[in-house]
C-alpha positions as CSV (number, residue, x, y, z in Angstrom):
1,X,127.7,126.4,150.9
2,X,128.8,122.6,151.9
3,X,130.7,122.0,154.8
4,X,133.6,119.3,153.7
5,X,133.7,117.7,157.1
6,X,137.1,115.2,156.4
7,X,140.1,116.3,158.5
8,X,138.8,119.8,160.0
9,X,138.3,120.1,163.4
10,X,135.6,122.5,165.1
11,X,135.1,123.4,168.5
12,X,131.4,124.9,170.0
13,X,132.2,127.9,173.0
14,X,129.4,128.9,175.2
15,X,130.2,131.7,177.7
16,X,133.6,133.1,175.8
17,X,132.9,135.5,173.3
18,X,135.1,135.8,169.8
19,X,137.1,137.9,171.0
20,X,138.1,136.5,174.3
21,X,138.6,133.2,172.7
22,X,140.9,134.5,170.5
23,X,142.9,136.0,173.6
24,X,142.5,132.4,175.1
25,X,144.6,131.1,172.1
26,X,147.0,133.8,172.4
27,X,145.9,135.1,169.2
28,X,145.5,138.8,168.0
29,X,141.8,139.3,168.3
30,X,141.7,142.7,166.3
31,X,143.1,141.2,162.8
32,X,139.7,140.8,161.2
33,X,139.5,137.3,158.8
34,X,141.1,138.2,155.6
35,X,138.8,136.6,152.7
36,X,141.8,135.7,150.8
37,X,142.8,133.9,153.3
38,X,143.0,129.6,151.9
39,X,144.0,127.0,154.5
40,X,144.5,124.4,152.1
41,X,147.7,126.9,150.2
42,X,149.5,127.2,153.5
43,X,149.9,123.9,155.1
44,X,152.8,124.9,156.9
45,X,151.5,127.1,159.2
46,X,147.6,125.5,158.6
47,X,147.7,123.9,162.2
48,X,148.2,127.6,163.8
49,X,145.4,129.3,162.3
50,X,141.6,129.2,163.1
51,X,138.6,130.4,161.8
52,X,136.6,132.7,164.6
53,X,132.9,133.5,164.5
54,X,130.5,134.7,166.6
55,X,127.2,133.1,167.6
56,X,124.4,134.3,170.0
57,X,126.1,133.0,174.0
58,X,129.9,132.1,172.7
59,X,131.5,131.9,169.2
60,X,132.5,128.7,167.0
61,X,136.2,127.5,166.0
62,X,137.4,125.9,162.8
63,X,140.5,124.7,161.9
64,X,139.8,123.1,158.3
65,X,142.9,121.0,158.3
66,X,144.0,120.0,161.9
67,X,142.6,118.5,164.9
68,X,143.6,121.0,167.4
69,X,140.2,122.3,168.3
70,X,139.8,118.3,169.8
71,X,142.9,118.6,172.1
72,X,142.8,119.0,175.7
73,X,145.4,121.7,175.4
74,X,143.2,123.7,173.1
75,X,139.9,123.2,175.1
76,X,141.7,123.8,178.3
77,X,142.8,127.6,176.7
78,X,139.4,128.5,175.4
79,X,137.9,127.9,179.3
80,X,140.1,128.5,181.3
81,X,138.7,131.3,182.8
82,X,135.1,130.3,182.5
83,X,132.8,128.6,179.8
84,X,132.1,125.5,178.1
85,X,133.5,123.9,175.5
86,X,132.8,120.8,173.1
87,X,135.7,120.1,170.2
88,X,134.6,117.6,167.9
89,X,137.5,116.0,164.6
90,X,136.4,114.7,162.0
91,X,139.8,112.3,161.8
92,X,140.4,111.4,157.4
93,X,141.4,108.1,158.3
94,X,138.0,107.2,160.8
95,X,136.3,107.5,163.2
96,X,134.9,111.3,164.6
97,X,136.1,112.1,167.5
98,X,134.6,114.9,170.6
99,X,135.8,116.4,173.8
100,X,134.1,118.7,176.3
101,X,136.0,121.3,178.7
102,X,134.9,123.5,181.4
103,X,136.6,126.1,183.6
104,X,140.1,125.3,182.4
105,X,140.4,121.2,182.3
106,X,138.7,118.6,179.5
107,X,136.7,116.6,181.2
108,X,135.3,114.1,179.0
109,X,136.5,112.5,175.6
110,X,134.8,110.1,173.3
111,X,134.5,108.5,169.8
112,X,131.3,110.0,168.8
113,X,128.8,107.8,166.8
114,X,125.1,109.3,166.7
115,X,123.2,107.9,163.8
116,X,119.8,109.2,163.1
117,X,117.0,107.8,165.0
118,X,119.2,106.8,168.3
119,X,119.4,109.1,171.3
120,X,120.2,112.8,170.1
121,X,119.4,116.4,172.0
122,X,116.6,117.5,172.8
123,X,116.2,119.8,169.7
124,X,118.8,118.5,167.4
125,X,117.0,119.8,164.4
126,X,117.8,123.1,165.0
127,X,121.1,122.6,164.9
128,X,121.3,120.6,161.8
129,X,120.5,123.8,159.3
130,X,123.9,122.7,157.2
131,X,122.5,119.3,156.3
132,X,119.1,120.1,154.6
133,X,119.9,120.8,151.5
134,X,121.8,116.8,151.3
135,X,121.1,113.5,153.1
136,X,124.1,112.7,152.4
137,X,125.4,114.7,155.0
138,X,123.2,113.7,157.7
139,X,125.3,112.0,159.5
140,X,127.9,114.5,159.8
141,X,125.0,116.9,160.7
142,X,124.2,114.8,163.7
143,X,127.5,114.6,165.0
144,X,128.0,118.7,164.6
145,X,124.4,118.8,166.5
146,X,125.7,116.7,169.3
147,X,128.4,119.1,169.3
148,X,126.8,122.0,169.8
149,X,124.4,120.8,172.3
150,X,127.3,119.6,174.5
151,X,128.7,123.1,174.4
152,X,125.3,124.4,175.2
153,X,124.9,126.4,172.0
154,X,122.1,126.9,170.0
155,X,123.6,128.0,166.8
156,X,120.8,128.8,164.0
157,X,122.9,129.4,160.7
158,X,125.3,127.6,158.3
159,X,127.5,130.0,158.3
160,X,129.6,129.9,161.7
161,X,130.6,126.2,160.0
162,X,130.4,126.2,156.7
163,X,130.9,130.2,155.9
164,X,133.9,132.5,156.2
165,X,134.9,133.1,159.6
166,X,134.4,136.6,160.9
167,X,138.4,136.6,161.5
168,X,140.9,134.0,161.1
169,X,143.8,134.2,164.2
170,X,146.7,133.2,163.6
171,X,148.7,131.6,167.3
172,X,152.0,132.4,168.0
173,X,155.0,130.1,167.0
174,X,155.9,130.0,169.9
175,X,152.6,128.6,172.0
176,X,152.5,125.6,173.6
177,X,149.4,125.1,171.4
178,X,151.3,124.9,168.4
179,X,153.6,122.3,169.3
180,X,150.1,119.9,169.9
C-alpha cells in the first residue's frame, strides 16, 4: 500500500501503549477501528479522529487530513504521564514540519529537511520499509525515519503508516484538542 504523505500528520509514541494513548487524547480506547471508516468523506469531524496502531515499545498516530499530531497540545497529551513523543506534518502547501515531547511539555520544534546522503539515524533503513517499492518516495521515507528515531521507535512494517489502524478514536467535541 502507498502512503499519500500531503496534508496527514503522524506522531511516533515510545513508552505509551495504544491504549493509553487513546486515554491521553480523551478518546474511547475500546471502539475498535471500523474499516469503513474514510477520513476524506467526513471532513467535518476529520480533525477529531485518529488512526491508533500498535508497534513493539509505543503505538503510531495518523491523522490523514490535519496537523494535530504536530501540535504541542497534542504531543503534550500523549506524554504527559511518561514517554516520548515525535509528531511530524507533512503541511500541502510546504515544507514538513516535526516536534518532539516528553513527560508532558514539547520540547523541541523544527522544519525537517533530511535528504538522502546527509546526516540520518543510525539505522534509518530499517525504518524506511514504506519506501522500497518507489524512489519517488524516498524523501518522504527519510523524514518518517527521522521521525521515528526521534521518538525512539524501531517500527519494522508498513502498516502502522500506511495500513488500516487497529482502531480509529474519535476525541470529544468538547477537548481542548479539538479546538487546535
Amino acid at each position: 500500500m502507498e502512503v499519500h504523505t500531503e496534508g496527514i500528520s503522524v506522531a511516533f509514541v515510545s513508552g505509551v501503549d495504544a491504549t493509553e494513548a487513546m486515554r491521553r487524547l480523551g478518546a474511547d480506547p475500546y471502539r475498535a477501528g471500523s474499516e469503513e471508516y474514510d477520513p476524506y468523506d467526513d471532513w467535518d469531524d476529520c480533525s477529531r479522529v485518529v488512526g491508533v496502531t500498535a508497534v513493539p515499545g509505543g503505538c503510531v498516530l495518523v491523522q490523514p487530513c490535519f496537523y494535530g499530531l504536530n501540535t504541542d497540545a497534542w504531543l503534550a497529551a500523549l506524554t504527559n504521564g511518561g514517554g516520548r513523543a515525535y509528531g511530524v506534518y507533512f503541511n500541502p502547501k510546504g515544507g514538513t514540519f516535526g516536534t518532539l515531547a516528553m513527560n508532558g511539555r514539547a520540547v523541541h520544534s523544527e522544519e525537517i529537511g533530511l535528504p538522502p546522503g546527509e546526516e540520518h539515524p543510525e539505522g534509518h533503513w530499517t525504518h524506511r520499509f514504506w519506501a522500497w517499492d518507489s524512489t519517488d518516495r524516498l524523501w518522504e521515507a527519510s523524514k518518517l525515519a527521522y521521525a521515528c528515531d526521534q521518538a525512539g521507535l524501531s517500527v519494522d512494517e508498513s502498516r502502522a503508516v500506511t495500513g488500516h489502524p487497529d482502531w480509529w478514536a474519535e476525541i470529544r467535541e468538547d477537548s481542548a484538542l479539538s479546538a487546535d
